[in-house]
N, CA, C and O atoms as a Maestro MAE file, in Angstrom:
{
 s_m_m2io_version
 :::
 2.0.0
}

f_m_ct {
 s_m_title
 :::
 protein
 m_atom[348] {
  # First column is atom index #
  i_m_mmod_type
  r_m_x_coord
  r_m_y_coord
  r_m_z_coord
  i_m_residue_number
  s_m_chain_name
  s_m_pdb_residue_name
  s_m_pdb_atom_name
  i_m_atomic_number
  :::
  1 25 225.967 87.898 -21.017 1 A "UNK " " N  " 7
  2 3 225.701 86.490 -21.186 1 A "UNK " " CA " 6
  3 2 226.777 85.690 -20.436 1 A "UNK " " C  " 6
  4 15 227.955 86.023 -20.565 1 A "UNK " " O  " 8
  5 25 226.409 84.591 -19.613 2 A "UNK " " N  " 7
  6 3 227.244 83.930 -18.951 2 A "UNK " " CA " 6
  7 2 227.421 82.894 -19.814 2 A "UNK " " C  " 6
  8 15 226.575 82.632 -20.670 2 A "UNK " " O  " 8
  9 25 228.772 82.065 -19.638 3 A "UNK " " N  " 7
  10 3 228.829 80.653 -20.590 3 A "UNK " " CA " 6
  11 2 229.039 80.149 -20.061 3 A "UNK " " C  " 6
  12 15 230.176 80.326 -19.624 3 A "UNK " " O  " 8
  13 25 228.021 78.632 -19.322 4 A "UNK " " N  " 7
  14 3 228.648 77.294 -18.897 4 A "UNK " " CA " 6
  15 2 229.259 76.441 -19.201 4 A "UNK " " C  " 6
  16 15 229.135 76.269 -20.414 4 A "UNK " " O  " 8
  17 25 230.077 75.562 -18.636 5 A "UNK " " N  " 7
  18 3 230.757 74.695 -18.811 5 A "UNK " " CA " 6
  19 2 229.902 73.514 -18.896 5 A "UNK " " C  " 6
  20 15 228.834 73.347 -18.307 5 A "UNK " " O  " 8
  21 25 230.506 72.695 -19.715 6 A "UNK " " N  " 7
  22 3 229.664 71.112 -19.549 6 A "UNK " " CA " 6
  23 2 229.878 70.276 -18.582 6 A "UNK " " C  " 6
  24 15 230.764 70.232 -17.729 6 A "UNK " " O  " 8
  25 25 229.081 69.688 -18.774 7 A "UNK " " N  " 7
  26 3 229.438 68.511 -16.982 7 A "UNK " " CA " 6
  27 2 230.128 67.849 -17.291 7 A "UNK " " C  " 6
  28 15 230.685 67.450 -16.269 7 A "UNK " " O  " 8
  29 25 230.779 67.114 -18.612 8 A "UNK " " N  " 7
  30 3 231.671 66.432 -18.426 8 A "UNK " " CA " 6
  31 2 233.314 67.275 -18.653 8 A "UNK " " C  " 6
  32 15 234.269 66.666 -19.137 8 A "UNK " " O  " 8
  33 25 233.361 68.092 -18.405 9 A "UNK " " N  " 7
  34 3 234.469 69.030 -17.913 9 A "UNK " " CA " 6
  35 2 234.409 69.515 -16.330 9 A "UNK " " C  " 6
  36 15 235.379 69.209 -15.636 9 A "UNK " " O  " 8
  37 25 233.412 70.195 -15.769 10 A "UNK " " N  " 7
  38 3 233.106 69.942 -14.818 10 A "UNK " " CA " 6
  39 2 233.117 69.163 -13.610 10 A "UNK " " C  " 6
  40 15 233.646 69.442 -12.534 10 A "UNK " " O  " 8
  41 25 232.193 67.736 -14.074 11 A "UNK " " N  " 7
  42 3 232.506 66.712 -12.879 11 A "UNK " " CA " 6
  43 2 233.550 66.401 -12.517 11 A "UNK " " C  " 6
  44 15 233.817 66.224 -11.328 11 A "UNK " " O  " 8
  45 25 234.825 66.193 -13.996 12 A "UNK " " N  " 7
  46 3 236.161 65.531 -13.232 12 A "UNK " " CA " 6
  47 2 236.886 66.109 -12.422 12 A "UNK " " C  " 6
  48 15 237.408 65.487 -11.497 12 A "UNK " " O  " 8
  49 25 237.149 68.025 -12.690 13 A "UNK " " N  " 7
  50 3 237.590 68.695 -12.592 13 A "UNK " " CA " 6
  51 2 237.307 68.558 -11.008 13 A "UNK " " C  " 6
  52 15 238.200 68.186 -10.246 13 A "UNK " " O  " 8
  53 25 235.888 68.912 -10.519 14 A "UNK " " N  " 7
  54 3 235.769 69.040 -8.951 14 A "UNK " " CA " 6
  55 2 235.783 68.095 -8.361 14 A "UNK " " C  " 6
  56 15 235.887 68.209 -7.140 14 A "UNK " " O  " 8
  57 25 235.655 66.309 -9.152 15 A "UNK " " N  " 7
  58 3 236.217 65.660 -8.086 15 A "UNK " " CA " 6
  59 2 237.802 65.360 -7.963 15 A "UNK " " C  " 6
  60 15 238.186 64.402 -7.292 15 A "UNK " " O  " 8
  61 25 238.733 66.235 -8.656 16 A "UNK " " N  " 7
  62 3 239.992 66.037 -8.678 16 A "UNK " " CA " 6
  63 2 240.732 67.048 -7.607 16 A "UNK " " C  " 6
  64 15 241.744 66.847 -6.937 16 A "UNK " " O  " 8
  65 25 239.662 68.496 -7.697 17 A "UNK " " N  " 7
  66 3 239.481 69.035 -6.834 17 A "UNK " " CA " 6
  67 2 239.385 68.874 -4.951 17 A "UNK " " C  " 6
  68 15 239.848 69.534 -4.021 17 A "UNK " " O  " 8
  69 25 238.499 67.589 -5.060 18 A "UNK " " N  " 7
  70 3 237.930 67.020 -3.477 18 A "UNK " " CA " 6
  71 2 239.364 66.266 -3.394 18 A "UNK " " C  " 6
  72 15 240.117 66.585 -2.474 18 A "UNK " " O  " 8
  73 25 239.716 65.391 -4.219 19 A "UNK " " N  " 7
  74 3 240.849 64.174 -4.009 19 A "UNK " " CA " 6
  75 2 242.191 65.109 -3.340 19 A "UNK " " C  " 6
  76 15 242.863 64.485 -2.518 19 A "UNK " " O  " 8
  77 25 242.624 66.545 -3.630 20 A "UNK " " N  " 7
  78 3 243.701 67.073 -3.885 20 A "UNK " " CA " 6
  79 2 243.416 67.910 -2.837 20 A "UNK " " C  " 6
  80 15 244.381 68.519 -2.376 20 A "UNK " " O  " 8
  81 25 242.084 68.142 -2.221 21 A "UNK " " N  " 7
  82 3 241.740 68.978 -0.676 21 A "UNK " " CA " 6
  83 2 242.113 67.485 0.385 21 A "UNK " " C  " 6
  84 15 242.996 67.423 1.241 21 A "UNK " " O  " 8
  85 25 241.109 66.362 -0.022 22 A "UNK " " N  " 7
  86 3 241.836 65.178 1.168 22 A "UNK " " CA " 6
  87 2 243.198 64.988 1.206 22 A "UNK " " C  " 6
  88 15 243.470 64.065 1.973 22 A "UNK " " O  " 8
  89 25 243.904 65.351 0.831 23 A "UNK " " N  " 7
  90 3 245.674 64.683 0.235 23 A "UNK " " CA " 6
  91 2 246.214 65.417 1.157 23 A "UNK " " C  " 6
  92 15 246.954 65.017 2.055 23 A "UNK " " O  " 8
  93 25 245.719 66.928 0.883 24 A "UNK " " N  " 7
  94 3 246.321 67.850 1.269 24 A "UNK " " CA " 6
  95 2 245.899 68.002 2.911 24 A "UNK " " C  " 6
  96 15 246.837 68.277 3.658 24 A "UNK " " O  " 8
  97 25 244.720 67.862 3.450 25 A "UNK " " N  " 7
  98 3 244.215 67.507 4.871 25 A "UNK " " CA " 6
  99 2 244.812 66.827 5.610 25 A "UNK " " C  " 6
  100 15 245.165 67.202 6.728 25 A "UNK " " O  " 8
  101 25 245.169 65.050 4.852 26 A "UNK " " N  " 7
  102 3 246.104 64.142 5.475 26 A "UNK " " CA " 6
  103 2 247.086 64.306 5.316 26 A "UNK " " C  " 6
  104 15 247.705 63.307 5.683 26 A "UNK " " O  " 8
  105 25 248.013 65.389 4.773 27 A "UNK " " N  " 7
  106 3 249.328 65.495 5.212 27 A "UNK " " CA " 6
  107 2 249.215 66.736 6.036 27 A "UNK " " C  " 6
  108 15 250.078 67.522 5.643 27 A "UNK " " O  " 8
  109 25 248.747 67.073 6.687 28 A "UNK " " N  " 7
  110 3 248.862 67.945 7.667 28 A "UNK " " CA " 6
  111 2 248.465 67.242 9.134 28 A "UNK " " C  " 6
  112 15 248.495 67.880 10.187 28 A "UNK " " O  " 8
  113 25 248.117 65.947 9.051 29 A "UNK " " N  " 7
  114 3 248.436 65.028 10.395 29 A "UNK " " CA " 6
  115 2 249.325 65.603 11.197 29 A "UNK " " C  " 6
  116 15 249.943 66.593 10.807 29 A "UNK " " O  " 8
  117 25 249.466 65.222 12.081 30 A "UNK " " N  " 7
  118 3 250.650 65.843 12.868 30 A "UNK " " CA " 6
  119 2 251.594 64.990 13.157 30 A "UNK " " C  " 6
  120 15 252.596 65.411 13.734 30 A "UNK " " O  " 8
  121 25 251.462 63.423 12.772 31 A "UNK " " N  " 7
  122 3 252.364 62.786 12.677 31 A "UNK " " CA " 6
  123 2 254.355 63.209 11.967 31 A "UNK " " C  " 6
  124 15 254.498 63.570 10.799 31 A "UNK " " O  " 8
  125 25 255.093 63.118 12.540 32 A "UNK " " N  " 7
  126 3 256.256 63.537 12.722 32 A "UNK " " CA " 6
  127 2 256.885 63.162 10.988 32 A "UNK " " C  " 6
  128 15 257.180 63.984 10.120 32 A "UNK " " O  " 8
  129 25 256.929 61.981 10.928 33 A "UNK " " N  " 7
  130 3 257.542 62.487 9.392 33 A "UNK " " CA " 6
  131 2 256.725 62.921 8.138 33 A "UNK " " C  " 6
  132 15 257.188 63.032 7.003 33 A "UNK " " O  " 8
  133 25 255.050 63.220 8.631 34 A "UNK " " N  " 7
  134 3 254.513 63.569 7.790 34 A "UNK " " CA " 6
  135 2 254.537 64.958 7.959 34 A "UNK " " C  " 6
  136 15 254.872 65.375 9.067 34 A "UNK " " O  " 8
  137 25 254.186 65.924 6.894 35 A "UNK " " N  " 7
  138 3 254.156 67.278 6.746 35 A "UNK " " CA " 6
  139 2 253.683 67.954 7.760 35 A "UNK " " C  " 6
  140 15 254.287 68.979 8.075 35 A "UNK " " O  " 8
  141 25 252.513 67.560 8.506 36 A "UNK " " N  " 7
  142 3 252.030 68.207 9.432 36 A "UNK " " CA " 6
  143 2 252.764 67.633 10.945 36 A "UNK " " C  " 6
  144 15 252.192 67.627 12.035 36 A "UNK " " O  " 8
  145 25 253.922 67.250 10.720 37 A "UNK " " N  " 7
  146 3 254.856 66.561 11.815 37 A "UNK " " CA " 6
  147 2 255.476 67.863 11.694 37 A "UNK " " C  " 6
  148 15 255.104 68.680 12.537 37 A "UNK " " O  " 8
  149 25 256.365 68.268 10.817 38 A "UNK " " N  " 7
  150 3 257.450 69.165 10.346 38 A "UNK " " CA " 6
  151 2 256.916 70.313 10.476 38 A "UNK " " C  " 6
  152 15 257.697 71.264 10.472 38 A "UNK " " O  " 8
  153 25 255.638 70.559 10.612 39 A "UNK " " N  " 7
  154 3 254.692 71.944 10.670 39 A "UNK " " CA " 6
  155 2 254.677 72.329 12.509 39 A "UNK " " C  " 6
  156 15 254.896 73.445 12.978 39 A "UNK " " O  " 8
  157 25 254.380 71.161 13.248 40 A "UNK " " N  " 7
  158 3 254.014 71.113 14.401 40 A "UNK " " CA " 6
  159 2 255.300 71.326 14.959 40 A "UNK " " C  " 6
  160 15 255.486 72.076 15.917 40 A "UNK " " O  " 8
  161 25 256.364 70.561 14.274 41 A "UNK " " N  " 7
  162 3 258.231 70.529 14.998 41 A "UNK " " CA " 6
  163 2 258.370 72.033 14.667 41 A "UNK " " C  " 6
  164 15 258.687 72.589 15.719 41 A "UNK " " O  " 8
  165 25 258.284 72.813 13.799 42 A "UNK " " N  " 7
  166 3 258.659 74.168 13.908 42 A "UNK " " CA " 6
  167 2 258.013 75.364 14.578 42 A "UNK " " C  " 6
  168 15 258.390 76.501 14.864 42 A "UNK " " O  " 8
  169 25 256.840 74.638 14.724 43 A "UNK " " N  " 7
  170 3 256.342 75.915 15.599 43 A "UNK " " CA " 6
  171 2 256.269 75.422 17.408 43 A "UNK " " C  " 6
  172 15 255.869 76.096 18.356 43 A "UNK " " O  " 8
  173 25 256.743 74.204 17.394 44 A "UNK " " N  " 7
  174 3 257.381 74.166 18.423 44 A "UNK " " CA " 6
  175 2 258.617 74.691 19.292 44 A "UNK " " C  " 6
  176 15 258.851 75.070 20.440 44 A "UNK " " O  " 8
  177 25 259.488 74.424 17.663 45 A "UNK " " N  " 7
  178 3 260.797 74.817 17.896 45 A "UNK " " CA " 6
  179 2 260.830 76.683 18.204 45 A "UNK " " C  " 6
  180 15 261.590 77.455 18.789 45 A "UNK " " O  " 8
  181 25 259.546 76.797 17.434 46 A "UNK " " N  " 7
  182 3 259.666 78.875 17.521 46 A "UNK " " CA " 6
  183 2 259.203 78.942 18.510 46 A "UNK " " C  " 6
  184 15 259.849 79.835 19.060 46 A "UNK " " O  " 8
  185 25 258.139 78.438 19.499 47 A "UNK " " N  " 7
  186 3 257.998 78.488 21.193 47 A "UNK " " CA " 6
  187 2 259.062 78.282 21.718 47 A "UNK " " C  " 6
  188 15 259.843 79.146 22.117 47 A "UNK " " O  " 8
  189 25 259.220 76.916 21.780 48 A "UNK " " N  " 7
  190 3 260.586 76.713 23.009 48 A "UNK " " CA " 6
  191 2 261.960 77.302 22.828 48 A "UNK " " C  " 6
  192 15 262.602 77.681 23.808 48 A "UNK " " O  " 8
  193 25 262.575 77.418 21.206 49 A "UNK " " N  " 7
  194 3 263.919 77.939 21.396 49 A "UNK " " CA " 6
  195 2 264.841 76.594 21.071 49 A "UNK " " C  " 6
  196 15 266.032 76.617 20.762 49 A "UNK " " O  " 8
  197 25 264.061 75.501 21.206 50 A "UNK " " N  " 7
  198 3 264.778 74.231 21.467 50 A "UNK " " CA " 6
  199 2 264.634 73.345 20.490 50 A "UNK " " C  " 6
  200 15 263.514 72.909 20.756 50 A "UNK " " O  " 8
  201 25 265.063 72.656 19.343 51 A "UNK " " N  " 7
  202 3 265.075 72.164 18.298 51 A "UNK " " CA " 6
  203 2 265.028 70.397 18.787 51 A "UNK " " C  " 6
  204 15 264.205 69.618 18.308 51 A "UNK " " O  " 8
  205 25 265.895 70.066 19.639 52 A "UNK " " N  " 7
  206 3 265.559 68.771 20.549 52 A "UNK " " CA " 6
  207 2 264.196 68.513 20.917 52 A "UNK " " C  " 6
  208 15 263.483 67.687 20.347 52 A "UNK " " O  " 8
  209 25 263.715 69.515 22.251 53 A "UNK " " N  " 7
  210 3 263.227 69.676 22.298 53 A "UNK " " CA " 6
  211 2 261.550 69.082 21.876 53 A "UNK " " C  " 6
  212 15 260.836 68.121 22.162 53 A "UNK " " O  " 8
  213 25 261.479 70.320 21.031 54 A "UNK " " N  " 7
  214 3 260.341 70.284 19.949 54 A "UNK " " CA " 6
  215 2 260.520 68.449 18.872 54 A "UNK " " C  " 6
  216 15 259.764 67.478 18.822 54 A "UNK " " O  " 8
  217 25 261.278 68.610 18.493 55 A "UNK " " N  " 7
  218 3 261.620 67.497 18.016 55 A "UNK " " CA " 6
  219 2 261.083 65.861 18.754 55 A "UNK " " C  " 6
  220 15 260.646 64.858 18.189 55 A "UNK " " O  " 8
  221 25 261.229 66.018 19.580 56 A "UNK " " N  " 7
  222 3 260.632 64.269 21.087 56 A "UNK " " CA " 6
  223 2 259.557 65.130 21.435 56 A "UNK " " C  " 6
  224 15 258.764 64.512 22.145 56 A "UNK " " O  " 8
  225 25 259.180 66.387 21.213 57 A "UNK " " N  " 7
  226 3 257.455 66.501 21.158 57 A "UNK " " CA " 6
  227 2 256.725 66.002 19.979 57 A "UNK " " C  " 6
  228 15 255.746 65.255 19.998 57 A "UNK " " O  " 8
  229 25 257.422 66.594 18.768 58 A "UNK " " N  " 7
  230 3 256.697 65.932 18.003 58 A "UNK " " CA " 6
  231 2 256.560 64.449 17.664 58 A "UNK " " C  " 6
  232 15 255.450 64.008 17.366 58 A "UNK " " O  " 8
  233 25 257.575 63.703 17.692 59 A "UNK " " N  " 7
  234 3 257.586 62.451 17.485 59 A "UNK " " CA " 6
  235 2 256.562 61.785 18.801 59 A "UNK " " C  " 6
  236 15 256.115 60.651 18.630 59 A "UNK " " O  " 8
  237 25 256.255 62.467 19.971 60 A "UNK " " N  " 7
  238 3 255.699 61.879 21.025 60 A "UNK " " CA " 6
  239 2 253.864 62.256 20.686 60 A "UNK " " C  " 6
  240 15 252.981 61.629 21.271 60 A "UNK " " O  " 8
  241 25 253.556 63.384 19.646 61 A "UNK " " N  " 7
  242 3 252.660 63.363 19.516 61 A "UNK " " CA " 6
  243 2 252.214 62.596 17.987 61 A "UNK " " C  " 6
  244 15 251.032 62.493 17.657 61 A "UNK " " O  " 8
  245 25 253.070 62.213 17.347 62 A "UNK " " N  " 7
  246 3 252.803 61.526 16.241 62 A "UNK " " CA " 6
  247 2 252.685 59.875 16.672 62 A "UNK " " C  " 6
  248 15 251.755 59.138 16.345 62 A "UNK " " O  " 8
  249 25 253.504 59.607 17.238 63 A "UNK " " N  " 7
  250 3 253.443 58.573 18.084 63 A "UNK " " CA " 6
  251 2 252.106 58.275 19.005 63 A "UNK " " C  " 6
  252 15 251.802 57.087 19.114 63 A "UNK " " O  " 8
  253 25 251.380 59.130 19.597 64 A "UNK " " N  " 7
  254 3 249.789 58.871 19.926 64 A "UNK " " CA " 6
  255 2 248.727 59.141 18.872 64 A "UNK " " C  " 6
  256 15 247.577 58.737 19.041 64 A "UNK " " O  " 8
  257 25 249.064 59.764 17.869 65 A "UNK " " N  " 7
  258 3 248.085 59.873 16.976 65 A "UNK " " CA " 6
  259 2 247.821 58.655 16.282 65 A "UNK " " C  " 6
  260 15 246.694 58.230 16.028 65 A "UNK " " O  " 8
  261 25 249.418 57.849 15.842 66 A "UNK " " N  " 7
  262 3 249.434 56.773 15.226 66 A "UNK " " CA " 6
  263 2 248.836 55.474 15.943 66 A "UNK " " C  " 6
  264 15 248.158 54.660 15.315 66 A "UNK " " O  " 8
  265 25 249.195 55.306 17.583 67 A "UNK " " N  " 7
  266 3 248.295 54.843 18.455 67 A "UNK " " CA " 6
  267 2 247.139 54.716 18.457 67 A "UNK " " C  " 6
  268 15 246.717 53.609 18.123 67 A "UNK " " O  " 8
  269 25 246.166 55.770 18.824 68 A "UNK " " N  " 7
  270 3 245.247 56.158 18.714 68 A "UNK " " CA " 6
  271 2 243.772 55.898 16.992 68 A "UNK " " C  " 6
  272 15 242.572 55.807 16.731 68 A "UNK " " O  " 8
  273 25 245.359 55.907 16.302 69 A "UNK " " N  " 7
  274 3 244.371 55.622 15.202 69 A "UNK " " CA " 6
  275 2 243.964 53.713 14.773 69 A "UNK " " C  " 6
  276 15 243.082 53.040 14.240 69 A "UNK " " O  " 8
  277 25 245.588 53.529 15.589 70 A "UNK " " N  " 7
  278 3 245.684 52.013 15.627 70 A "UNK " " CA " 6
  279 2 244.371 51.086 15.897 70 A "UNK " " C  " 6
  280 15 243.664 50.307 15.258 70 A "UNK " " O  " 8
  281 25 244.496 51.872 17.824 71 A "UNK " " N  " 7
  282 3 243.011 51.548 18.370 71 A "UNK " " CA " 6
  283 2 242.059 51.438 17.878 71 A "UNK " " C  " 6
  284 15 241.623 50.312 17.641 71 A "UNK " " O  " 8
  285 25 241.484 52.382 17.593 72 A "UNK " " N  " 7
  286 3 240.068 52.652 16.685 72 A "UNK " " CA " 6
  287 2 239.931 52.142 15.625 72 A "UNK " " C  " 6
  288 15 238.764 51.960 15.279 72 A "UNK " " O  " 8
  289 25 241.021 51.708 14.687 73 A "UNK " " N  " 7
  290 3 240.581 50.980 13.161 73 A "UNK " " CA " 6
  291 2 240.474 49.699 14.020 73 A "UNK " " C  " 6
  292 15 239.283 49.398 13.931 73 A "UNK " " O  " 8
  293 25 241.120 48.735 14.848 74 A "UNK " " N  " 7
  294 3 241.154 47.568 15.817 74 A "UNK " " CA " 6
  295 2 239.654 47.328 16.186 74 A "UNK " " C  " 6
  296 15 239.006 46.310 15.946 74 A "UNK " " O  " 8
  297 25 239.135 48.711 16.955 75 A "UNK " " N  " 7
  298 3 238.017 48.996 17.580 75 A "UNK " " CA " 6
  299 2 236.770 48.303 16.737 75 A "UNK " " C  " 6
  300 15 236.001 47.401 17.068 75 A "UNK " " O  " 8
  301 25 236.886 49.176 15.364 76 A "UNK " " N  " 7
  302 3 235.706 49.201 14.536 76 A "UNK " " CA " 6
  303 2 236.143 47.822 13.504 76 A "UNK " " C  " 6
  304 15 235.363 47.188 12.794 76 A "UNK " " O  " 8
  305 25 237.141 47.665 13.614 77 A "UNK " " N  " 7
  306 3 236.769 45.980 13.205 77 A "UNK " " CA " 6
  307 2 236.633 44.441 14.153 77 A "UNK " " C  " 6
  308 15 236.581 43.343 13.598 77 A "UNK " " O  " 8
  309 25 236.594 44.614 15.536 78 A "UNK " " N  " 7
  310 3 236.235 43.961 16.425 78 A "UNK " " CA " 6
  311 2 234.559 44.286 16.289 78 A "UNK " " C  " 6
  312 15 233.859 43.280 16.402 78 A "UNK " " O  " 8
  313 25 234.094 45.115 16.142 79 A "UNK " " N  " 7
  314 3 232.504 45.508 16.075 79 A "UNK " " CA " 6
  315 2 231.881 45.325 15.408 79 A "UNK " " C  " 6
  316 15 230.650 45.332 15.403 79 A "UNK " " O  " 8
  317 25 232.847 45.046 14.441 80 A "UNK " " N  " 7
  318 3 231.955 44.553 12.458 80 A "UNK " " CA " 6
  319 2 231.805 43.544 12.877 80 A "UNK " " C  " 6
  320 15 230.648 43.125 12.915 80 A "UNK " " O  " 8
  321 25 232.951 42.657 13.404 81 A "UNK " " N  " 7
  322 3 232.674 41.262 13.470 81 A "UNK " " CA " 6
  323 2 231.700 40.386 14.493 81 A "UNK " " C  " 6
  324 15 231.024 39.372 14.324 81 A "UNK " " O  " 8
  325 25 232.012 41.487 15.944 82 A "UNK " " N  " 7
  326 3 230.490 40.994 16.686 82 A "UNK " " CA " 6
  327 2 229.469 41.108 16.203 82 A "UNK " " C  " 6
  328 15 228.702 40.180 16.461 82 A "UNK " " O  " 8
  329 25 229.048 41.958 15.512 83 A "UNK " " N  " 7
  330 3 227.928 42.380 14.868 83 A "UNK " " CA " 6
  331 2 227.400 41.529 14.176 83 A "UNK " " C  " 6
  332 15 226.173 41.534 14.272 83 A "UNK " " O  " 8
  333 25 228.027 40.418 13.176 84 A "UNK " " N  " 7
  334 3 227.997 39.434 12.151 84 A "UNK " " CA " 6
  335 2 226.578 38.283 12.766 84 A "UNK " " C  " 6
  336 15 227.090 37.785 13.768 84 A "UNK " " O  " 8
  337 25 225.600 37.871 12.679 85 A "UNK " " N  " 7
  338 3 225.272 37.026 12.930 85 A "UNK " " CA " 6
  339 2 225.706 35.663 12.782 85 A "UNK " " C  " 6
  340 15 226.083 35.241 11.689 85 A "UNK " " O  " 8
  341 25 225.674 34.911 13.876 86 A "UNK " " N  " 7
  342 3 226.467 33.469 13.548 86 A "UNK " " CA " 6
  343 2 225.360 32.668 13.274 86 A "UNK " " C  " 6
  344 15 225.436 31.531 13.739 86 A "UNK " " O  " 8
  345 25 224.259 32.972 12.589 87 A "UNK " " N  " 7
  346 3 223.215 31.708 12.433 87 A "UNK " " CA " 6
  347 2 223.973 31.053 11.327 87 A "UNK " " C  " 6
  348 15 223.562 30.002 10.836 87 A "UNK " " O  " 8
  :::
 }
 m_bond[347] {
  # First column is bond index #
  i_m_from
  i_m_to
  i_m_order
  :::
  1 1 2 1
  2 2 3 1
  3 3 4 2
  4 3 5 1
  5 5 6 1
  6 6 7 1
  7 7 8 2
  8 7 9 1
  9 9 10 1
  10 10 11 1
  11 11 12 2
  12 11 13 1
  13 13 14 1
  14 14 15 1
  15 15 16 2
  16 15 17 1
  17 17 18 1
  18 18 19 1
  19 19 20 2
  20 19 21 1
  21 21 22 1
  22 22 23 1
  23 23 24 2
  24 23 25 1
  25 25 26 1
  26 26 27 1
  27 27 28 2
  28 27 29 1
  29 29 30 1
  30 30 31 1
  31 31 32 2
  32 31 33 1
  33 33 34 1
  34 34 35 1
  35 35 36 2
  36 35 37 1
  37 37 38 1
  38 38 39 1
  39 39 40 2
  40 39 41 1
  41 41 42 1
  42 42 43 1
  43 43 44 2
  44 43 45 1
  45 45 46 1
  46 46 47 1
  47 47 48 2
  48 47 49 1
  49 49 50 1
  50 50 51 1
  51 51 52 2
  52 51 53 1
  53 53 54 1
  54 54 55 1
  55 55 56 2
  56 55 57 1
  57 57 58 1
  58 58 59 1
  59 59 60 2
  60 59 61 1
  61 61 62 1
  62 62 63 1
  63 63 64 2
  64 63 65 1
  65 65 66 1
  66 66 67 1
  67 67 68 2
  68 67 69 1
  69 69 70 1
  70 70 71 1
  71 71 72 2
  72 71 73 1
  73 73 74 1
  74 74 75 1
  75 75 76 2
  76 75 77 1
  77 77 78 1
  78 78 79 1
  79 79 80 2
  80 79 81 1
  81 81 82 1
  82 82 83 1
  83 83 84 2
  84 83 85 1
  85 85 86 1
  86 86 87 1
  87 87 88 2
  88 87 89 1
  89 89 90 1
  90 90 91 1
  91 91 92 2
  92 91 93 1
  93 93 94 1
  94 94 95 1
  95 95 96 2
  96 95 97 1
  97 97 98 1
  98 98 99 1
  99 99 100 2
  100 99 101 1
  101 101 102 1
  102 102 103 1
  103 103 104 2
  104 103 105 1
  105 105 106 1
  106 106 107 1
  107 107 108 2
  108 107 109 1
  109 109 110 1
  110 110 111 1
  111 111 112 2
  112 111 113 1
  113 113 114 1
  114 114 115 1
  115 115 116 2
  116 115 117 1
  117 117 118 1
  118 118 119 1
  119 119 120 2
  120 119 121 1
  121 121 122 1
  122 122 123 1
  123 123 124 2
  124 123 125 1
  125 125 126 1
  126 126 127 1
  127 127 128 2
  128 127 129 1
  129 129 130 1
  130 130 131 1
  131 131 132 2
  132 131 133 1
  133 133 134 1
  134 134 135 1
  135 135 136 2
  136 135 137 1
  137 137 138 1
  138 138 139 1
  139 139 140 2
  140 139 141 1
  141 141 142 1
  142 142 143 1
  143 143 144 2
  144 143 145 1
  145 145 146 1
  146 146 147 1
  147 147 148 2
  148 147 149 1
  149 149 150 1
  150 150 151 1
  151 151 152 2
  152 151 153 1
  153 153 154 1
  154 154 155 1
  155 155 156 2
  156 155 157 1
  157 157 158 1
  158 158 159 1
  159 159 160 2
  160 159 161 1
  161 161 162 1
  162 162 163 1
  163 163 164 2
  164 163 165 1
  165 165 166 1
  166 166 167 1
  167 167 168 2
  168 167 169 1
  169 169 170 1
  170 170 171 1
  171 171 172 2
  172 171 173 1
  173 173 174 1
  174 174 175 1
  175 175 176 2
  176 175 177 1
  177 177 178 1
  178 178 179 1
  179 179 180 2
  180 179 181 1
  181 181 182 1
  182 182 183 1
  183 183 184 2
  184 183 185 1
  185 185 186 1
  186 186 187 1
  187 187 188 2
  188 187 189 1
  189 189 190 1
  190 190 191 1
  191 191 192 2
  192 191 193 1
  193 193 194 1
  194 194 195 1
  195 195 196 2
  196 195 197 1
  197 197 198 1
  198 198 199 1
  199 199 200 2
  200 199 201 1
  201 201 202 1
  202 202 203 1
  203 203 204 2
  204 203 205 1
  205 205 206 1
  206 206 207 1
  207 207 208 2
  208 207 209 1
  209 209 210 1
  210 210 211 1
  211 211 212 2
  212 211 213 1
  213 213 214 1
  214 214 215 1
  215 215 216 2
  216 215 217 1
  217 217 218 1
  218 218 219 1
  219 219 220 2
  220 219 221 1
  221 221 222 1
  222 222 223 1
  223 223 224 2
  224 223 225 1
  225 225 226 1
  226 226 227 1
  227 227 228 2
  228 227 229 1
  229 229 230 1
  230 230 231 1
  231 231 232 2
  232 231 233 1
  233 233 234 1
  234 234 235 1
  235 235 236 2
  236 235 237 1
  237 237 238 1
  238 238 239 1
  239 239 240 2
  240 239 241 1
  241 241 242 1
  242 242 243 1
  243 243 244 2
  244 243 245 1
  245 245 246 1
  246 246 247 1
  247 247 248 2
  248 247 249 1
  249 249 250 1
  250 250 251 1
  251 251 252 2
  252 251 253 1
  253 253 254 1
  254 254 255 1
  255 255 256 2
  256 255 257 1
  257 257 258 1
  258 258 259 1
  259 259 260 2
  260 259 261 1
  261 261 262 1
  262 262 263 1
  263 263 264 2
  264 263 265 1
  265 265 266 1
  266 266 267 1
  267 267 268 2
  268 267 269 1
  269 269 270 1
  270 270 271 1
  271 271 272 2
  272 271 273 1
  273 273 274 1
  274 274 275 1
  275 275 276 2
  276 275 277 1
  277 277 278 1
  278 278 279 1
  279 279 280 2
  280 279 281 1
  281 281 282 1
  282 282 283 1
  283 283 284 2
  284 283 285 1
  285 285 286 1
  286 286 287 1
  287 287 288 2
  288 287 289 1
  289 289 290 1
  290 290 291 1
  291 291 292 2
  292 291 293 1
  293 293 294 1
  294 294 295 1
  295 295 296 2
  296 295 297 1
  297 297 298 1
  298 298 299 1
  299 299 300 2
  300 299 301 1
  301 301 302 1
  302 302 303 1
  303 303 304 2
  304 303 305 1
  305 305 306 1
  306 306 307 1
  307 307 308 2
  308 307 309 1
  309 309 310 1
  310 310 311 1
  311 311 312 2
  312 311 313 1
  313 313 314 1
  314 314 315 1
  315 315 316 2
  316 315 317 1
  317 317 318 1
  318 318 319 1
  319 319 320 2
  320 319 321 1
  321 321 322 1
  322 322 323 1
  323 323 324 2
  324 323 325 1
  325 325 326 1
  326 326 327 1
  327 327 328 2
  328 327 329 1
  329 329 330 1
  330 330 331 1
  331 331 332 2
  332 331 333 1
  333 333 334 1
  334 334 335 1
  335 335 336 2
  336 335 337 1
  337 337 338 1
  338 338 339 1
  339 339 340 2
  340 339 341 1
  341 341 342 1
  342 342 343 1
  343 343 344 2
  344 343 345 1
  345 345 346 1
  346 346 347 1
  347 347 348 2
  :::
 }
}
């Protein structure tokens, strides 16, 4: 005999589940003082040998990501707003 759980044990559980997989996704950005900065600086640093180095790589690629994301939120709210009818 199997025993289920109720849904209201259930539902919270897996959406606390989803919240704690996104958390964990966005800190693996590769942005430099975020976790996935410090992930990217060390396995840089284990290629090159070079702790400098790796270091103005990573900040140079966190630095376009943060760019990049700049753009595009800019992007898609310049588009909401053309979009708007002016009647």
């Amino acid at each position: 005999m199997v025993a289920t759980s109720p849904w209201w044990l259930t539902a919270p559980l897996a959406y606390l589940a989803s919240i704690n997989l996104f958390i964990g996704l966005f800190n693996l950005l590769p942005g430099f003082p975020l976790d996935g900065g410090r992930v990217l600086r060390s396995i840089l640093w284990a290629i090159t040998g070079d702790i400098l180095k790796a270091t103005r790589w990573a900040l140079a690629r966190g630095r376009s990501s943060v760019g990049t994301r700049c753009v595009r939120t800019l992007g898609r709210a310049l588009s909401a707003v053309l979009r708007c009818d002016m009647d």
